[in-house]
C-alpha positions in Angstrom: 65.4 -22.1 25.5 67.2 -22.7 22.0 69.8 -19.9 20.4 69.0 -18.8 17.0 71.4 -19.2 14.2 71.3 -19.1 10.3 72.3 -22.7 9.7 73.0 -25.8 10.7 74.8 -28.8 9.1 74.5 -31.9 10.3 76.7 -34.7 8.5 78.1 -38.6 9.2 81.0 -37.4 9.3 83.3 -34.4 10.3 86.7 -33.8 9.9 88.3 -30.5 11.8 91.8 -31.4 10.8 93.0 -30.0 13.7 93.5 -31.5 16.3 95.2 -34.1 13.6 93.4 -37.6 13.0 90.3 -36.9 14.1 87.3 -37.8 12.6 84.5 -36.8 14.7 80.8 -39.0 13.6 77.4 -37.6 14.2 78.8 -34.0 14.8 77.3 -30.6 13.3 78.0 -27.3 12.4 76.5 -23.8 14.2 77.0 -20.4 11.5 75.6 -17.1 12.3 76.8 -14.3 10.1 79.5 -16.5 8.0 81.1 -17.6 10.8 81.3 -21.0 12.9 79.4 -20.7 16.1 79.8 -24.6 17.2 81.4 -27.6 16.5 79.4 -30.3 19.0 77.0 -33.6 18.5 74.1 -33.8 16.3 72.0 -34.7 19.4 73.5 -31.4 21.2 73.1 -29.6 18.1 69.1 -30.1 17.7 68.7 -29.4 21.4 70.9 -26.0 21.9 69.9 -24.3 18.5 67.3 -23.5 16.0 68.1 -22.6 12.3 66.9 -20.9 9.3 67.8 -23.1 6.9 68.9 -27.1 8.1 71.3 -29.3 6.0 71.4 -33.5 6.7 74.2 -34.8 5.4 73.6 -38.2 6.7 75.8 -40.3 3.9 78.8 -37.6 4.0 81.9 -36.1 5.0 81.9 -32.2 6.1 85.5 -31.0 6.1 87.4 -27.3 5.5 86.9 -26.2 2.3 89.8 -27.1 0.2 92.9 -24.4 -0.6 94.6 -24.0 -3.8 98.0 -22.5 -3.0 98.7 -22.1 -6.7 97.1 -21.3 -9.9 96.9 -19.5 -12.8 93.2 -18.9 -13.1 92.6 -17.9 -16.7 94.8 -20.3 -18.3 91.7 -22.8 -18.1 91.2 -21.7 -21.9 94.2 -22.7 -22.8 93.5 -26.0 -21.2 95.5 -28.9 -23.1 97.4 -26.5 -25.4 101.5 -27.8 -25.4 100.9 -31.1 -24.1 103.8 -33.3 -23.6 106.0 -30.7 -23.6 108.9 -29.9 -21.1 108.7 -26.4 -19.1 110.5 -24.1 -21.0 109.7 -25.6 -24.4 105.6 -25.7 -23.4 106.3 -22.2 -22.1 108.3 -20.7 -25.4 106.6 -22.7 -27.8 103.1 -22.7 -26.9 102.2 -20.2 -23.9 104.0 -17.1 -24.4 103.0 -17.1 -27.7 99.4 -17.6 -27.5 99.4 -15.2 -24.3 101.1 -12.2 -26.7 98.5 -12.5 -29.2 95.3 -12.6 -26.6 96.1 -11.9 -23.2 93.4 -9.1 -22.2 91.1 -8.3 -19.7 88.6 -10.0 -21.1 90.6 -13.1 -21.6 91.5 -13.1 -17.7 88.0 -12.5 -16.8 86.7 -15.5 -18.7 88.9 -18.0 -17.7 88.9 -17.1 -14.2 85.4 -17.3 -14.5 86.0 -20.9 -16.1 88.7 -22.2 -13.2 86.1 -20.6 -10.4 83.3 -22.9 -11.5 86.1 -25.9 -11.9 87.4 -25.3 -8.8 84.5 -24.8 -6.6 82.9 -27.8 -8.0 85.7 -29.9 -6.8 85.5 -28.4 -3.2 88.4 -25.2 -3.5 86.9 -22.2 -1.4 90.5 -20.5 -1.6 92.8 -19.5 -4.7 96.1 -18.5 -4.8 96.2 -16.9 -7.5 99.0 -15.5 -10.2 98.1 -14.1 -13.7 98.1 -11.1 -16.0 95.3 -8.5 -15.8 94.9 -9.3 -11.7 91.8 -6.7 -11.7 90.2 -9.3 -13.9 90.7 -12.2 -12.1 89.7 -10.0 -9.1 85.9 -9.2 -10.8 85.5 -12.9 -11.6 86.4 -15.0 -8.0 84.4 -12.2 -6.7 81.5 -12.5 -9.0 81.8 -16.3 -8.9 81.3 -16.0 -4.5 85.1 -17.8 -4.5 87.7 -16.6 -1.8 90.9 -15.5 -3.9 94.2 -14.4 -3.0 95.3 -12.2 -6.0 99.0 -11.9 -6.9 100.5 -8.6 -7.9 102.2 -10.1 -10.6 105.9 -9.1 -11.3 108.3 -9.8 -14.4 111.0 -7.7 -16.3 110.3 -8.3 -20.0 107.1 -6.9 -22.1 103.8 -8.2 -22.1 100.2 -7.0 -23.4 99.6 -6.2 -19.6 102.5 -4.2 -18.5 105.5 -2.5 -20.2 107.9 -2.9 -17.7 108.9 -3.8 -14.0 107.5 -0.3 -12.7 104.7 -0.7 -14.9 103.5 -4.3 -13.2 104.0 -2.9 -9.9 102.4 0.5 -10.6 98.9 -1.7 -12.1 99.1 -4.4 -9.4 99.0 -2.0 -7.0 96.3 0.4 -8.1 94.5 -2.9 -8.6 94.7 -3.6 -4.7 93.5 -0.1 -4.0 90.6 -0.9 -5.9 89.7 -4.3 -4.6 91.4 -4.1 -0.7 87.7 -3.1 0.6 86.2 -6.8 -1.0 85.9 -9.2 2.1 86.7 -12.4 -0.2 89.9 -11.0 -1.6 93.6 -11.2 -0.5 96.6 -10.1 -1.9 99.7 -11.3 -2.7 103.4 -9.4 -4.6 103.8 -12.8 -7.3 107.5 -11.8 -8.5 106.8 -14.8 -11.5 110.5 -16.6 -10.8 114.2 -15.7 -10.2 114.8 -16.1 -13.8 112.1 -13.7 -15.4 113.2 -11.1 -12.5 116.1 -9.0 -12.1 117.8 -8.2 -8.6 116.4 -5.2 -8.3 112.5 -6.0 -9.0 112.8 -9.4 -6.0 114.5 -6.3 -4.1 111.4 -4.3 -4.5 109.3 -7.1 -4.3 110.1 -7.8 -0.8 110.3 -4.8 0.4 106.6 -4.3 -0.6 105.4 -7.6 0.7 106.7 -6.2 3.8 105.5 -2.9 3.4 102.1 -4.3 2.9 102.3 -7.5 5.5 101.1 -9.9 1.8 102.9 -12.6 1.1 105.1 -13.3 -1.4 104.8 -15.9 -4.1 106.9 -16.9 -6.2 108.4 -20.6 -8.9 111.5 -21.4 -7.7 113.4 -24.6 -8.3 110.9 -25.9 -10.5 113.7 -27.5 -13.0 116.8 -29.0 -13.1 117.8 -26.2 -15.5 116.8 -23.3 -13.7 119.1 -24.7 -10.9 122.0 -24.7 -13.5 121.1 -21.6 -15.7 121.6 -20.0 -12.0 124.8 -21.1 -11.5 126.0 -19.9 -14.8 123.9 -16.4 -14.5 124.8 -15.5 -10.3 127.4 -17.6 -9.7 124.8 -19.1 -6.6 121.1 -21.3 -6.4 117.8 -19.9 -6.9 116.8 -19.7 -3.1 120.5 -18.6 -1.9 120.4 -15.5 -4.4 116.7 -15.1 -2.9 117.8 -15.3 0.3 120.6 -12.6 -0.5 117.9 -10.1 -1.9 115.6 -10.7 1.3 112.7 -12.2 0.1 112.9 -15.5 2.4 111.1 -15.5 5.2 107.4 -16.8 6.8 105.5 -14.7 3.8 107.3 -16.8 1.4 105.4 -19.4 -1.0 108.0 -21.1 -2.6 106.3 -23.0 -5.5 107.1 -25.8 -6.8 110.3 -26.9 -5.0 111.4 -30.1 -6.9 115.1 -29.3 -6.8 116.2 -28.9 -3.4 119.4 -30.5 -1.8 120.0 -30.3 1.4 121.6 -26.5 1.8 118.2 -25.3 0.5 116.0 -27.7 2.3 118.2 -25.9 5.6 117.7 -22.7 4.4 113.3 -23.1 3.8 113.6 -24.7 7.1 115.3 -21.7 9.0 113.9 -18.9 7.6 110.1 -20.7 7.7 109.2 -20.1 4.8 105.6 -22.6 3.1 106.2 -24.5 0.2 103.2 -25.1 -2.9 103.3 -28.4 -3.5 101.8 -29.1 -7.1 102.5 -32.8 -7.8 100.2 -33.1 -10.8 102.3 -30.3 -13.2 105.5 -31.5 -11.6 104.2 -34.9 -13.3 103.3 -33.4 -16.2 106.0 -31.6 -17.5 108.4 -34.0 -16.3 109.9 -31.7 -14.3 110.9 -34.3 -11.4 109.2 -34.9 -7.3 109.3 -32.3 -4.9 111.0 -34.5 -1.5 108.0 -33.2 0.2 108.4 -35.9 2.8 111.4 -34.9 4.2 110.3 -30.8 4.0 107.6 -32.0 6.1 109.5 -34.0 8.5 111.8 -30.6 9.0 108.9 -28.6 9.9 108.6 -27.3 6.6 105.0 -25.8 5.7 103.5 -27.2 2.9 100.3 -27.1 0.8 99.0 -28.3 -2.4 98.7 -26.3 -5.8 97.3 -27.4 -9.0 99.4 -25.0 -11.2 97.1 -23.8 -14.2 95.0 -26.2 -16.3 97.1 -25.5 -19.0 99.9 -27.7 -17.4 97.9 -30.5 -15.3 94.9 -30.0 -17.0 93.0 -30.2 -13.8 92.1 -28.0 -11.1 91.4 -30.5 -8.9 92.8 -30.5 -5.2 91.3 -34.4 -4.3 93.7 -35.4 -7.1 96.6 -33.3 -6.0 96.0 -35.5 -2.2 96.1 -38.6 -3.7 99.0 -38.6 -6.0 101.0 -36.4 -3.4 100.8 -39.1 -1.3 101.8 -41.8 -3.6 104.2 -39.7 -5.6 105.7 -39.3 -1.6 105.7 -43.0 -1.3 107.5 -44.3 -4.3 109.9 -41.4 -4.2 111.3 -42.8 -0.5 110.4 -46.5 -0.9 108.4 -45.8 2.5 104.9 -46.9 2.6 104.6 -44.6 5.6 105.4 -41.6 3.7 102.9 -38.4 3.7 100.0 -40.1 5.9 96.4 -39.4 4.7 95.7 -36.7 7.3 99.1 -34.9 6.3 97.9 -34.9 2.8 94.4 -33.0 4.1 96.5 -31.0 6.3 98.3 -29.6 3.1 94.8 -29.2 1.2 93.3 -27.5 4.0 95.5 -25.6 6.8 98.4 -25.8 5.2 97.5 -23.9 2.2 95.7 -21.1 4.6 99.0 -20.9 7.1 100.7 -19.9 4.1 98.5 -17.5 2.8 98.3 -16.3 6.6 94.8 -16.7 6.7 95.2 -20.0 9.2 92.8 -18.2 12.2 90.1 -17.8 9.7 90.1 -20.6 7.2 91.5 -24.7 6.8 90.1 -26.1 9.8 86.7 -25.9 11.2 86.4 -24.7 14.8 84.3 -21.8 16.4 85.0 -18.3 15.0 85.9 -18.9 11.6 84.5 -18.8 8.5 82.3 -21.5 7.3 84.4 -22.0 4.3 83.2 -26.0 4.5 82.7 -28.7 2.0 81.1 -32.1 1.8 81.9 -35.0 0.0 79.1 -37.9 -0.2 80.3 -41.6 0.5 76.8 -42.7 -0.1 77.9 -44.5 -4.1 78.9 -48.2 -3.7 81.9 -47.2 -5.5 83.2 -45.4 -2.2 82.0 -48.0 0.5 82.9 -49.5 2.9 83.9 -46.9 4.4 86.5 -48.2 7.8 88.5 -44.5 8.1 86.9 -41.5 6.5 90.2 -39.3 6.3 91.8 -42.2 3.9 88.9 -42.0 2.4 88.9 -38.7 1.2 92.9 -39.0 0.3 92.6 -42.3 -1.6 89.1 -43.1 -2.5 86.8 -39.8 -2.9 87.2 -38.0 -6.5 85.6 -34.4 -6.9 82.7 -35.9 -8.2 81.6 -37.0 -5.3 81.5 -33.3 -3.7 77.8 -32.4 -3.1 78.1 -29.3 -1.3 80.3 -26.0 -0.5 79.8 -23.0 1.7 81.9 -19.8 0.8 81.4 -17.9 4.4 78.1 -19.3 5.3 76.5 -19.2 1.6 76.0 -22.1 -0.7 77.9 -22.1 -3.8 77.5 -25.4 -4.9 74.3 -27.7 -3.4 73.5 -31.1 -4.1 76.4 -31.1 -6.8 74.9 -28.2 -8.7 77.5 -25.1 -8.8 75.5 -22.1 -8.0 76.6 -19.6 -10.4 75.0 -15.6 -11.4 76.2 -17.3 -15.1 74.2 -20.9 -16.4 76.6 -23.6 -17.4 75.1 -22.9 -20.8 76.1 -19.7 -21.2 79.6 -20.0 -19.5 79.8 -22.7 -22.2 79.5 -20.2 -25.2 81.7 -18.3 -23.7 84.4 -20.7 -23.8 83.5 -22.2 -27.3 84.2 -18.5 -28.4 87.6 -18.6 -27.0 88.4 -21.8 -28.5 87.6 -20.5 -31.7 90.0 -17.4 -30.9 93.2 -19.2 -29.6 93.7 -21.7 -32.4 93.4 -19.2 -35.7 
């Protein structure tokens, strides 16, 4: 007598990521109602259950789906705008500027809607997310099928969104209370750094991150100069006047992290708090490499962001694997550094242990959501194949994603993202934009 369940996906390959370093071949994937029913052998599989719908996978890799610990959504339009610029002078010269003149709803929703399609093409299930206009960003990951954790974003000067600290809060909040019922959204207080926030809005910030049990996420140490400006302003380091205003602690997603000595490195350690890693913007802006080894080696939680496309200009979480793990590498002159299967650990459960969403999503194993992806090794470029975790660290590319599951349901098949918006018209939509931002 067989059990009846909705799916079942059968591939070459499957990687649970936890336990660590195992690759499991010939194994499949029970779902019933969005969630994992059974992890066990193909031949098991066929034998125990019948399914509605059946996916082979005979020339593939299933693993998690992938989890972007930080982004900025709707700066995919501005994608390529202030390259080669350092942080503050791409954020002064180039950002701020264009985001006064056409930050807007509309604007948010658009290039959320943009960054979803991106990022679900590449294998991302789960966003972090931190923008303007949150409501926005909300409408679009939900309308684009895309898990999303939406920040509640916080800063102390003017924008077109807000008017003031109160004024962020007040929005971000009513925005939760509208959205809290949507199953594929999360919620986050996004304070944007220690030096666009006054003592008084982290205060608040982390009192309503504890209020609400969200975490909180926030830059911190992303330059040499915000390490010194510090100094000079409060007389301490970023992360030591964070830590004297409460905010550290296990909700804590401490992005970026390139400047740490070994004080702060202590102080992440003891109060547990989960770094975003984002290697690729770090590169870019030249802003230095996080010692992500040695956080990792202290117990240190860590997973991998892209940052916005505006600074990387990719929202693509394969690359973030591989050149964390090389960027690890050269950095300590250690060949050893940041294994292959520590990499997908940050990708996968990392990234949902710090959005503390670890017992539903990162790994796959009975009772959680089928938030899976699969990456094909069938093109000559990828083969042999001897170890397919290194595989998916050094050798697979996003292209070679052919299929994700967001709880259960397809959104992208056969390499074909499946959208309620054509490519075509997502396309004019973003030509129209282009248009906007440079006049």
């Amino acid at each position: 007598m067989t059990e009846a369940v909705d799916q079942l996906i059968h591939s070459r390959w499957l990687i649970p990521v936890s336990p660590a370093n195992t690759a499991l071949e010939h194994h499949s994937v029970a779902i019933r109602a969005g969630h994992i029913v059974d992890v066990l052998p193909q031949a098991d599989a066929r034998a125990r259950y019948r399914a509605t719908e059946i996916t082979e996978l005979p020339d593939h890799i299933l693993l998690p789906g992938l989890v972007n610990l930080h982004a900025h959504a709707a700066m995919s339009l501005m994608r390529g705008m202030g390259d080669d610029l350092p942080l503050m002078r791409w954020l002064q010269e180039t950002i701020w500027p264009v985001e006064g003149r056409h930050a807007s709803k509309s604007f948010v929703h658009d290039g959320t809607l943009l960054a979803a399609r991106e990022m679900l093409r590449g294998g991302i299930t789960t966003c972090n997310d931190m923008y303007f206009y949150p409501e926005a960003a909300a409408e679009a990951f939900t309308r684009a099928g895309m898990r999303a954790v939406v920040g509640i974003i916080l800063i102390d000067f003017p924008t077109p969104y807000a008017s003031d600290a109160d004024d962020y809060l007040r929005k971000g909040l009513n925005m939760r209370d509208q959205w809290r019922a949507e199953p594929l959204l999360g919620f986050s207080i996004a304070p944007h750094a220690p030096y666009t926030v006054s003592d008084g809005g982290l205060e608040r910030a982390a009192t309503l991150a504890a209020e609400l049990d969200i975490p909180l996420h926030i830059h911190v140490h992303e330059t040499a100069t915000e390490i010194s400006d510090s100094l000079s302003a409060h007389g301490v380091r970023p992360l030591a006047r964070l830590e004297r205003l409460g905010l550290l602690g296990p909700g804590l997603i401490a992005v970026h992290a390139v400047h740490l000595d070994d004080t702060d490195r202590a102080m992440l350690s003891h109060n547990a708090c989960s770094v975003a890693h984002c290697p690729t913007s770090n590169m870019k802006l030249g802003s230095g490499i996080a010692p992500i080894a040695d956080l990792v080696k202290r117990n240190i939680n860590v997973g991998l962001g892209t940052d916005g496309a505006a600074s990387n200009n990719r929202l693509d979480l394969l690359q973030e694997m591989r050149h964390a793990a090389l960027l690890a590498k050269v950095a300590s002159l250690d060949a050893s550094a940041l294994p292959a299967h520590a990499v997908l650990h940050m990708a996968t459960l990392g990234g949902a242990h710090a959005l503390g969403m670890a017992d539903k999503i990162g790994s796959i194993a009975t009772g959680k959501l089928a938030d899976l992806c699969a990456v094909s090794i069938a093109d000559p470029v990828t083969q042999p194949c001897f170890d397919p975790i290194s595989h998916l660290v050094y050798v697979c590319g996003r292209e070679h994603v052919s299929h994700v599951w967001v709880g259960g349901v397809p959104r992208v098949q056969n390499g074909q993202v499946l959208l309620q918006i054509s490519d075509k018209e997502l396309l004019g939509i973003t030509s129209l934009w282009q248009t906007k931002l440079v006049n």
